[in-house]
Every structure is written in C-alpha cells, then in structure tokens.
Residue frames as qw, qx, qy, qz and C-alpha x, y, z in Angstrom:
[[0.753, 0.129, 0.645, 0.005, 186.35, 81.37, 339.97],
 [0.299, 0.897, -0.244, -0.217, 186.47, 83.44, 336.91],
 [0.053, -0.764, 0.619, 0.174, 190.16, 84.12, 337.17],
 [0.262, -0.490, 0.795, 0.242, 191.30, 80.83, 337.56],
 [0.714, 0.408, 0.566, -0.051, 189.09, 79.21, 335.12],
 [0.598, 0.798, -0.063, -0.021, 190.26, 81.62, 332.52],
 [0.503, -0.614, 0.607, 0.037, 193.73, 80.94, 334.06],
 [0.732, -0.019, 0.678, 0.061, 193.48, 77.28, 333.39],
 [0.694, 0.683, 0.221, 0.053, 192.65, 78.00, 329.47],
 [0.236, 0.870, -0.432, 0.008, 195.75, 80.70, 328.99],
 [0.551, -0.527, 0.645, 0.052, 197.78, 77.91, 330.76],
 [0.827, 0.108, 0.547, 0.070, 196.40, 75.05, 328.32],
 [0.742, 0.666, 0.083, -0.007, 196.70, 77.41, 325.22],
 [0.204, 0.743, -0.636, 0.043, 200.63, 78.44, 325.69],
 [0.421, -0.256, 0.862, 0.117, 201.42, 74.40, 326.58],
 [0.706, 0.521, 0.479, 0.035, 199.58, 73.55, 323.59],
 [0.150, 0.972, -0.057, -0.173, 201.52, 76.43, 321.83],
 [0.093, -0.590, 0.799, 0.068, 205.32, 75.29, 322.92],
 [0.739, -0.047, 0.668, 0.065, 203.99, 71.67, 322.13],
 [0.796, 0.530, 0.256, 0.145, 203.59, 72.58, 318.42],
 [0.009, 0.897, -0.442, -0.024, 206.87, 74.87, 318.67],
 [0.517, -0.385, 0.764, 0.018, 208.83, 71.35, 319.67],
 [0.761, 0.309, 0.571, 0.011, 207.11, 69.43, 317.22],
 [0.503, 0.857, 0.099, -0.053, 207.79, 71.96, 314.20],
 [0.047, -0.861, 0.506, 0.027, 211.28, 72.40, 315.30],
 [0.522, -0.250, 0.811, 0.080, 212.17, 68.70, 315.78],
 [0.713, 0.593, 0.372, 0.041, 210.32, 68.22, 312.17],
 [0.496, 0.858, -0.126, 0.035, 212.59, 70.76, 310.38],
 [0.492, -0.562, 0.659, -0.090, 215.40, 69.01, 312.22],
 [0.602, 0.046, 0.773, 0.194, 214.62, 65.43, 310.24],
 [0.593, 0.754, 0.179, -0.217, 213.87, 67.08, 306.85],
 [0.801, -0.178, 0.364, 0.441, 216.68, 65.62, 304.95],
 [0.124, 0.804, -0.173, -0.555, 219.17, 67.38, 303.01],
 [0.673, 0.251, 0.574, 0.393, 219.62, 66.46, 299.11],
 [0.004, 0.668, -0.120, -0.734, 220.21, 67.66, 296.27],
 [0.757, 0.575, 0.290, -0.113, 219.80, 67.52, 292.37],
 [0.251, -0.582, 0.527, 0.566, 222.36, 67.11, 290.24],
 [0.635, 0.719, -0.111, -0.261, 222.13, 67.14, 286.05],
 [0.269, -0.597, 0.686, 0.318, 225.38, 65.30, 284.66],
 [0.502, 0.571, -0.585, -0.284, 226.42, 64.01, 281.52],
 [0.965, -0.017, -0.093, -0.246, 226.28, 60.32, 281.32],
 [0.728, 0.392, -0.421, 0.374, 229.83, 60.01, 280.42],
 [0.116, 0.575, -0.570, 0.576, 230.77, 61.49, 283.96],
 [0.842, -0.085, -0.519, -0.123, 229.15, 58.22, 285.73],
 [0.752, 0.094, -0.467, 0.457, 232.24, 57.02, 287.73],
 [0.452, 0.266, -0.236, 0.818, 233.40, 60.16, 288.89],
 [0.354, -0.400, -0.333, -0.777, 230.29, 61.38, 289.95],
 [0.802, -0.144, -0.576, -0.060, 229.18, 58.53, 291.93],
 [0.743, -0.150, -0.502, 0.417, 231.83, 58.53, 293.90],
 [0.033, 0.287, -0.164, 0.943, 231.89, 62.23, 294.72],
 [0.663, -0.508, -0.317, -0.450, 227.83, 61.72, 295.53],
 [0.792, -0.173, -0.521, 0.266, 229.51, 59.15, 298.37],
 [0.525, 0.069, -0.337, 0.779, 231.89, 61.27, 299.94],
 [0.100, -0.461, -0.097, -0.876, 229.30, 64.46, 299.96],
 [0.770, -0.474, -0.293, -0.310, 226.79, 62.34, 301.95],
 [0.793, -0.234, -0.416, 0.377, 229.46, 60.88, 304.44],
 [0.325, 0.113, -0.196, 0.918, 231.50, 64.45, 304.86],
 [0.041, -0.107, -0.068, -0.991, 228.31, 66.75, 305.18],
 [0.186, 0.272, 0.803, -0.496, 224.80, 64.58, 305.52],
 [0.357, 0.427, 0.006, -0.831, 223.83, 65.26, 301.78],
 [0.658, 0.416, 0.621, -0.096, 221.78, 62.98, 299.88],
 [0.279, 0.376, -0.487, -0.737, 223.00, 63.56, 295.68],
 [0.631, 0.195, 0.736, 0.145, 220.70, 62.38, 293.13],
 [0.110, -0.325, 0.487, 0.803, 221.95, 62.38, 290.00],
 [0.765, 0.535, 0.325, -0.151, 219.83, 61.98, 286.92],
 [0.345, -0.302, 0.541, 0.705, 222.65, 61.08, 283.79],
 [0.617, 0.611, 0.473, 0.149, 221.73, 61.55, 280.14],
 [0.617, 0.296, 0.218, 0.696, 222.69, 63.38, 277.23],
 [0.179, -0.257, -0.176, 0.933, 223.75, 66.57, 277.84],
 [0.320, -0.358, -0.512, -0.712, 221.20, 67.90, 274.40],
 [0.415, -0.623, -0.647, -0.146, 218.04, 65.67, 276.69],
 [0.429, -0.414, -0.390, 0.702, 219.48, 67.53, 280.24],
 [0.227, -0.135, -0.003, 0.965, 219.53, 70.89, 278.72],
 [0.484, -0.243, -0.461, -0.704, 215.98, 70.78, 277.24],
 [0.502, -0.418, -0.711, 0.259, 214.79, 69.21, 280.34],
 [0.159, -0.525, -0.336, 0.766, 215.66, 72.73, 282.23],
 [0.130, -0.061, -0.410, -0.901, 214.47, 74.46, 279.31],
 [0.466, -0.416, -0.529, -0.574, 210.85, 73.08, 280.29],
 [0.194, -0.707, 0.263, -0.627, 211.64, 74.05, 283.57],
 [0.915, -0.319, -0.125, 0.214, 213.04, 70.54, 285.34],
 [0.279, 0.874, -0.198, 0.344, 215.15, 72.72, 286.87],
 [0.846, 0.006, -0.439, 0.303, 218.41, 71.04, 289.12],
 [0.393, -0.864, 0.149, 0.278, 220.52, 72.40, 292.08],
 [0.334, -0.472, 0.656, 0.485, 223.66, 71.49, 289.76],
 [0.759, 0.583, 0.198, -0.213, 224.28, 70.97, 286.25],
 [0.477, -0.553, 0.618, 0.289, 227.24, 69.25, 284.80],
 [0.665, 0.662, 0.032, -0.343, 227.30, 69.23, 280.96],
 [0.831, -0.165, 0.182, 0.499, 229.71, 66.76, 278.86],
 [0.470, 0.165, -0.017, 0.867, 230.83, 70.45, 277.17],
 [0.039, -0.589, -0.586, 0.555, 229.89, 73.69, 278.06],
 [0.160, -0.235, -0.493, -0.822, 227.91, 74.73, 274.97],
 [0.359, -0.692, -0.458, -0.428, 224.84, 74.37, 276.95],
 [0.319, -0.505, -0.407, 0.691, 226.44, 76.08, 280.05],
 [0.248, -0.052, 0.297, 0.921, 226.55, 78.63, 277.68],
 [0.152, -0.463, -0.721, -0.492, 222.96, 78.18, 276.23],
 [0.508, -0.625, -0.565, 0.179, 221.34, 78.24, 279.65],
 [0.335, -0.214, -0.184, 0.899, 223.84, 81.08, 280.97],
 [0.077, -0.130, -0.443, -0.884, 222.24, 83.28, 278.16],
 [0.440, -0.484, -0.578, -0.487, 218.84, 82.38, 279.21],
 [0.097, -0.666, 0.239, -0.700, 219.01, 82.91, 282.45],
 [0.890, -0.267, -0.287, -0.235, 219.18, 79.66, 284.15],
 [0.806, -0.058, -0.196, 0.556, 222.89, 79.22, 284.96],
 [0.312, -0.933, 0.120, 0.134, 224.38, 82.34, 287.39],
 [0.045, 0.834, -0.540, -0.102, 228.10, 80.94, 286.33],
 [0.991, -0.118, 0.002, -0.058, 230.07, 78.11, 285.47],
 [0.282, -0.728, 0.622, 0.066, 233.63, 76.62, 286.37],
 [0.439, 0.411, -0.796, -0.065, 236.13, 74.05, 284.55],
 [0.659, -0.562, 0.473, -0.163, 236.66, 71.01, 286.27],
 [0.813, -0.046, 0.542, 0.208, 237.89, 68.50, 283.57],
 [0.356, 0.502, -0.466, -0.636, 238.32, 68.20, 280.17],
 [0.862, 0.080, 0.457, -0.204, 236.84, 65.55, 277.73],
 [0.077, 0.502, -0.711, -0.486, 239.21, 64.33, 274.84],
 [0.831, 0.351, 0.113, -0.417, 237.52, 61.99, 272.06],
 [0.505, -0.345, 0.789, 0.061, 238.94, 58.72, 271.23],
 [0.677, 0.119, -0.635, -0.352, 238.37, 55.86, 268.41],
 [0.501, -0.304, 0.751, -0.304, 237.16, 52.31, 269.87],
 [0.666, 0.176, -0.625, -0.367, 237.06, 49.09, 268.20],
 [0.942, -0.176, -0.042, -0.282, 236.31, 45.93, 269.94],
 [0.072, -0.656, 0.708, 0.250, 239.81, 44.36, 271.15],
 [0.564, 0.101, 0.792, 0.212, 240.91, 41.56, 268.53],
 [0.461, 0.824, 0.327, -0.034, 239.04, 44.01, 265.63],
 [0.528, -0.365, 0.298, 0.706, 241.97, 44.60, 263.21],
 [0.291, 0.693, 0.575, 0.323, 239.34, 46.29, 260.83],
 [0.186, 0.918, 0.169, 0.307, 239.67, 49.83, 262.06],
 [0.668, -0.271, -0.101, 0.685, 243.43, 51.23, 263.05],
 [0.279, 0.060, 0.143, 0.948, 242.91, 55.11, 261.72],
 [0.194, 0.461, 0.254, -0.828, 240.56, 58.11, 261.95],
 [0.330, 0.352, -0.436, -0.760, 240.54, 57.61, 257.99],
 [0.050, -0.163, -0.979, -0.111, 239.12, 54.01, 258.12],
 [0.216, 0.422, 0.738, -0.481, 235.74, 55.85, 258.90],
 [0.533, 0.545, 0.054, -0.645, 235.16, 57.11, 255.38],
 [0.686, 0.381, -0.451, -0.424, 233.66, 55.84, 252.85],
 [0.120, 0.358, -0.924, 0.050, 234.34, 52.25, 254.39],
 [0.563, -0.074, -0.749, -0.341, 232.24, 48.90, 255.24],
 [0.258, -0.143, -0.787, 0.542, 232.94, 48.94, 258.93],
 [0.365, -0.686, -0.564, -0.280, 230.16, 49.18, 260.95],
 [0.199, 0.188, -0.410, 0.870, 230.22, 52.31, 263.06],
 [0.283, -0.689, -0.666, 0.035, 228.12, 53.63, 265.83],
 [0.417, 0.352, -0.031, 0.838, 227.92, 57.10, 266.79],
 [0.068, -0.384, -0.579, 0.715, 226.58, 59.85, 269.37],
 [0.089, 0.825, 0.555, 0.053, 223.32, 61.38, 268.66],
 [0.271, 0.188, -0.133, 0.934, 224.54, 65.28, 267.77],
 [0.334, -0.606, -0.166, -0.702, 221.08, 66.81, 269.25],
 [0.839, -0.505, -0.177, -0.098, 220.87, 64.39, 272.60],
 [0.861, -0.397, 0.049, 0.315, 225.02, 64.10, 273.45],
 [0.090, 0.950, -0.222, -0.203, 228.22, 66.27, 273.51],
 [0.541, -0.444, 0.589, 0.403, 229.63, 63.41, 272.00],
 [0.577, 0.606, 0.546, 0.044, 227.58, 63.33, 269.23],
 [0.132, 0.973, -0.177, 0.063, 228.87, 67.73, 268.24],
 [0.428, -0.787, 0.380, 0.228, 232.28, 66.28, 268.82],
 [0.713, 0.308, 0.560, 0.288, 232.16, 63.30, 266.19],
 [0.457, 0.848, 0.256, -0.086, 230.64, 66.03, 263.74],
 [0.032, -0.953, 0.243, 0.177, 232.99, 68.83, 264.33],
 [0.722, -0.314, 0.555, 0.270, 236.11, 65.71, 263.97],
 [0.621, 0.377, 0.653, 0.214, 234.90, 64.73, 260.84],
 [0.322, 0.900, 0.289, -0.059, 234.14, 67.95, 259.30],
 [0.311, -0.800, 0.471, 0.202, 238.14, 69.35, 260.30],
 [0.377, -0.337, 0.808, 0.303, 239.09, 66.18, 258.66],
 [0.358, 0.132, -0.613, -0.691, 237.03, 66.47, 255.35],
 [0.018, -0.220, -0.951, -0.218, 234.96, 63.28, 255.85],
 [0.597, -0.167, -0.264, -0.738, 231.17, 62.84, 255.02],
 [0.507, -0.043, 0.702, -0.498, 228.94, 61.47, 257.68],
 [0.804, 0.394, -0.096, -0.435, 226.58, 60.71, 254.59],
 [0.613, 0.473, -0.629, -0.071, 229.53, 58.32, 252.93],
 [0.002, 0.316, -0.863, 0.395, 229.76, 56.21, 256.24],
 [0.525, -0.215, -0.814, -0.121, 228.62, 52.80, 257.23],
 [0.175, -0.304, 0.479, -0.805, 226.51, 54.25, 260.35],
 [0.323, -0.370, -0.856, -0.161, 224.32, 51.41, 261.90],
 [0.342, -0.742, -0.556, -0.153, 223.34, 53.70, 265.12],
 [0.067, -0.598, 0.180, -0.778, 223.19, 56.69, 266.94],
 [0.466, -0.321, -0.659, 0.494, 223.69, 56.38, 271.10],
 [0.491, -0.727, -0.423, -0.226, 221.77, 58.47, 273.12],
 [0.556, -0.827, 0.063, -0.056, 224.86, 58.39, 275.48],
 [0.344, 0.642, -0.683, 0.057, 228.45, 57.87, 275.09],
 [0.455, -0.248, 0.831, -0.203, 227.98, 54.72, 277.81],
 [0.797, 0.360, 0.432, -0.221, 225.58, 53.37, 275.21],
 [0.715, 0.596, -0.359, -0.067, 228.02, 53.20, 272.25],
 [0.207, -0.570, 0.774, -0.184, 230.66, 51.71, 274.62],
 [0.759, 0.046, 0.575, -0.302, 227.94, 48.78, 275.42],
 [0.724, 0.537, 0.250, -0.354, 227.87, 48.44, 272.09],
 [0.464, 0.488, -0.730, 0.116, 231.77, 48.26, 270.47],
 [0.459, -0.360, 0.765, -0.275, 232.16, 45.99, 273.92],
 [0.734, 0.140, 0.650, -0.136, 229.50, 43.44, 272.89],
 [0.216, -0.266, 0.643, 0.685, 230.78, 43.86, 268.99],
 [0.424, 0.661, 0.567, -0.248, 227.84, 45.01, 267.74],
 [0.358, 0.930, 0.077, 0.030, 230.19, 47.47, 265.79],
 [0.798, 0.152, -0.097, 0.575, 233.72, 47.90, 264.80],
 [0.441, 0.119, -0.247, 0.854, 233.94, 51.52, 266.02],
 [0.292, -0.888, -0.354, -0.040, 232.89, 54.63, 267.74],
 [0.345, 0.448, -0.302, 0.768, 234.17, 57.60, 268.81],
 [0.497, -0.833, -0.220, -0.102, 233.39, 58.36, 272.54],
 [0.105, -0.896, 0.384, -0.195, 235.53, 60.18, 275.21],
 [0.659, 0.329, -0.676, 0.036, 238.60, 59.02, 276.31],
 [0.326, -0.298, 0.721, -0.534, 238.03, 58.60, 280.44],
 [0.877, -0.026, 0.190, -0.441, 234.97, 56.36, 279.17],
 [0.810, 0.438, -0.380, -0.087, 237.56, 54.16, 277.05],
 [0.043, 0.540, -0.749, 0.381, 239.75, 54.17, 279.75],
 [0.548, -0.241, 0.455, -0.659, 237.34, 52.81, 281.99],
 [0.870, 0.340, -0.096, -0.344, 236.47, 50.02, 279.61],
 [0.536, -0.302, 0.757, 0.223, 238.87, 46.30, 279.83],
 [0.678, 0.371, 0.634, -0.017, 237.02, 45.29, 276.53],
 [0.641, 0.755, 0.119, 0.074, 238.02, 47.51, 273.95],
 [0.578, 0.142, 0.135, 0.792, 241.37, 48.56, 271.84],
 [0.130, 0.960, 0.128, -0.210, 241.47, 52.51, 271.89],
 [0.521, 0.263, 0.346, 0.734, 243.19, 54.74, 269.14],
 [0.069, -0.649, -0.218, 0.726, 243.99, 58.53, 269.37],
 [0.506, 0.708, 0.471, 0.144, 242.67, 60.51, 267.14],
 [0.441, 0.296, 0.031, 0.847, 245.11, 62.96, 265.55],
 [0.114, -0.611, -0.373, 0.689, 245.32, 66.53, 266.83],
 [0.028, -0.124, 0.263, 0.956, 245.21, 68.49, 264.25],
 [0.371, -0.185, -0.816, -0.402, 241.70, 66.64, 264.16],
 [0.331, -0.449, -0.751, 0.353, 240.67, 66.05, 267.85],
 [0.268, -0.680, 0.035, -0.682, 238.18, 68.76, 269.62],
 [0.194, -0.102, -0.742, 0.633, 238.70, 68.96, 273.49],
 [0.293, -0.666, -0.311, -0.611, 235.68, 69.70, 275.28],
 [0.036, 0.329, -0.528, 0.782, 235.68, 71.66, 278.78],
 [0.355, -0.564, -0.746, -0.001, 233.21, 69.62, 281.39],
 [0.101, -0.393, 0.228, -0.885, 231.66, 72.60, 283.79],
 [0.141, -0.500, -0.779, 0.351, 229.70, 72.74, 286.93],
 [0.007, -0.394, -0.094, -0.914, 227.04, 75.08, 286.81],
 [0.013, 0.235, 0.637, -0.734, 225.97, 76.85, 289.44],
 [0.008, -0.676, -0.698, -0.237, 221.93, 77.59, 289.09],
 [0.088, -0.605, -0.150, -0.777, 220.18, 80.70, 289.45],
 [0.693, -0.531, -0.272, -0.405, 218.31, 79.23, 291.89],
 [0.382, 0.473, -0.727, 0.318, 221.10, 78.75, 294.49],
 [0.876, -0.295, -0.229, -0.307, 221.62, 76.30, 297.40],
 [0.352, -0.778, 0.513, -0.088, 223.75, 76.20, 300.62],
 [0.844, -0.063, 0.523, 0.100, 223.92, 72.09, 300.12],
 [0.746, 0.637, 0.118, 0.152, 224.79, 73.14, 296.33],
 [0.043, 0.900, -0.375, 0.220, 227.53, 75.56, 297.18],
 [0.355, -0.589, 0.725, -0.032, 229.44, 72.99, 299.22],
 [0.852, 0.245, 0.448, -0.112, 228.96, 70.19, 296.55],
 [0.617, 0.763, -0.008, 0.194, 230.41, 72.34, 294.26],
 [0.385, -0.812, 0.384, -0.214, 233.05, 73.62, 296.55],
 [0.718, -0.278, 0.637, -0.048, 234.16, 70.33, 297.05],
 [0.867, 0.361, 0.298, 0.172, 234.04, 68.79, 293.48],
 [0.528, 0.760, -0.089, 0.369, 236.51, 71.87, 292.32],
 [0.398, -0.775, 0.492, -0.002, 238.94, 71.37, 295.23],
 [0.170, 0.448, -0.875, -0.072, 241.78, 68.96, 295.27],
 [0.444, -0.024, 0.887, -0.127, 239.98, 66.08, 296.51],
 [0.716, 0.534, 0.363, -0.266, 237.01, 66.16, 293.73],
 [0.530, 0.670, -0.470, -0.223, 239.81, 66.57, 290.47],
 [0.093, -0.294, 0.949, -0.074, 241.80, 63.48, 292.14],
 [0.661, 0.266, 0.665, -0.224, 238.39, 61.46, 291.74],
 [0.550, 0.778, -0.142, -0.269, 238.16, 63.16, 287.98],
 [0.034, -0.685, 0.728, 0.008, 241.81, 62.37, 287.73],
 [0.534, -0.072, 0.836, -0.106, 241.40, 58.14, 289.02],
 [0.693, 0.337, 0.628, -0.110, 238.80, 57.71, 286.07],
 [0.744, 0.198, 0.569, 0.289, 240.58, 59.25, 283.25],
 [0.263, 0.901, 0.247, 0.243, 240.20, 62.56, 282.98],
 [0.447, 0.144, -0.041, 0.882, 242.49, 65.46, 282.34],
 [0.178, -0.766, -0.617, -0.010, 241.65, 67.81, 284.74],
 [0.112, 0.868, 0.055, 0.480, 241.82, 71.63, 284.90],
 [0.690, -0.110, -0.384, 0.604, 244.88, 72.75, 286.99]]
C-alpha cells in the first residue's frame, strides 16, 4: 500500500511538473517582440514607415520615441537606454561611442539644411536676409536639436551674428519650426531639407555651399545588443530601408 501510495504522489508531482513546463513554454512563446528605437524628430516619415514593414516582415513591434537629438542623447546619458539610436548628426554617436554606450555606428543618410519662408513671403530670398534684418526668424534650439549646431556653424562660416538677428523662437525640433513658417508665424527658418521637402506649404531656398554643413544621420548599434535590433538595423541599411530614406527626401549614403 506503501508503494503505490507513494507511487500516486511521484505520478502527481512529474504531471504537475510537465504542466508548468507547457505553461512556461507556451508563455515565452506569446511574449512579444519589440523594440526601442531613439530617432531624431526630423526622421518622422521615414521611420514610420520602416517601423511598418519590420512588424509585417519579422513580428517586431518598433517604438519610437522622436525628439531632439541634444534631449535623446542626455536621456541615455541618465541611463534611458534604447535598442537603437538614430541621431539627426552623429556628434552624439560620437559622444556616446566615447562613453561607452554605442558599440558602432553606420551612415544611412545625409541631412542638408535649407532656408524656409512661408509660400507667398517675398521678404526673405537669401542666406544674407538673416542679418541684421526685421524678418522674423525662428530657429533650432543648439543644445536640444542637430538643427539647431547646424544654423550656428552656417552662420558663423558666413560671418553673421546670431545676436544682430530678429529671433522670435527657438524649436525644440526641426518639425516644430516647420509648424511654425507653415502657419506664418515667421518669415524663416532653417531646417533640413527632406523636412522641407515633405512640406506643400512653404517656398524653400538653398543655402550656398560654400556655407551649407551636411550632416551624416547614423544608426547606432547599443552596447547592449539585440537579435530584434540587429535585423532592424540590417534592414534599414539595405536597399529597401535607403529607398524609404530616398521617397522622403533624403540623400542617402551609397
């Protein structure tokens, strides 16, 4: 009687055993796959639509978080730390690299800086109309956006004082100074030129070269790597992810 009483127990504890073996296995089975992704406001569009394709091709969930590149990079500095990171230049790939957050980063675009004026605004038709002048300009924030260090760097190449300009406000984001020449809150801005593309509402004007700074967009790969990251990235630096880059405006890295 013994036996098979103790019988009966070994029986109940190994089907009680393989029941939480099924359960644990069919749980790490529905544990969805996603990822974080850092990205420069200005790369919106392009982004988006990659996010789309990743989830349909593979069964990954992207969520982005945009903002200036400056807020993003001080974010991982206090240790909000992403599977990806997609800066609008790659001074803070750099930053990070150096600290020891970013393992490597790769081209995938380029950003080129533009003038924008509101269309029908016959007030600002030159780089030089921003000094010293009346028009109301809006500009990127140089600590929060890499459009903000691109203005600067423009201006500085081309002699002008920031001081001697009519600056009503500093954007946070290069989509937020768009909003803002759109609804003619301001006669100009300087923001990239895929975002101007993208825009039906404004005139755009190139800014001389001997003037213009290009900035190189990167993906960086984290320290902290990730199989779902590796084929995210994989994918954005193949031919199908520059042909999305490519649709919204950018000059991308051959």
């Amino acid at each position: 009687m013994k036996i098979t009483a103790n019988f009966k127990k070994y029986k109940m504890f190994l089907v009680t055993l393989l029941a939480c073996f099924v359960s644990s296995t069919l749980f790490a089975q529905k544990v969805p796959k996603e990822i974080l992704v850092f990205a420069g406001a200005g790369m919106r569009a392009p982004l988006d639509e990659i996010g789309e394709r990743i989830e349909k091709l593979y069964g990954i969930t992207v969520i982005y978080d945009y903002e200036g590149t400056g807020r993003l990079g001080n974010k991982i500095l206090a240790g909000q730390t992403p599977d990806i990171f997609i800066p609008g230049s790659d001074k803070w790939a750099k930053i990070l690299k150096t600290k020891g957050y970013v393992e490597c980063y790769t081209p995938v675009a380029y950003h080129t800086p533009v003038i924008i004026t509101p269309k029908g605004n016959s007030k600002m038709n030159s780089l030089g109309a921003f000094s010293g002048s009346s028009n109301r300009l809006v500009l990127g924030d140089i600590k929060t956006c890499a459009i903000g260090g691109a203005s600067a760097a423009i201006f500085k190449k081309a002699g002008f004082e920031e001081s001697r300009m009519n600056i009503k406000a500093r954007g946070l984001t290069v989509k937020q100074l768009v909003l803002w020449v759109e609804g003619n809150n301001a006669d100009a801005s300087i923001v990239w030129k895929a975002d101007a593309v993208q825009s039906d509402k404004v005139r755009i004007i190139d800014i001389p070269k001997q003037y213009n700074i290009t900035s190189i967009i990167p993906v960086c790969k984290m320290i902290k790597d990730k199989k779902e990251a590796a084929e995210y990235i994989n994918y954005l630096l193949g031919i199908k992810g520059k042909s999305i880059f490519k649709k919204y405006g950018f000059d991308v890295v051959k």
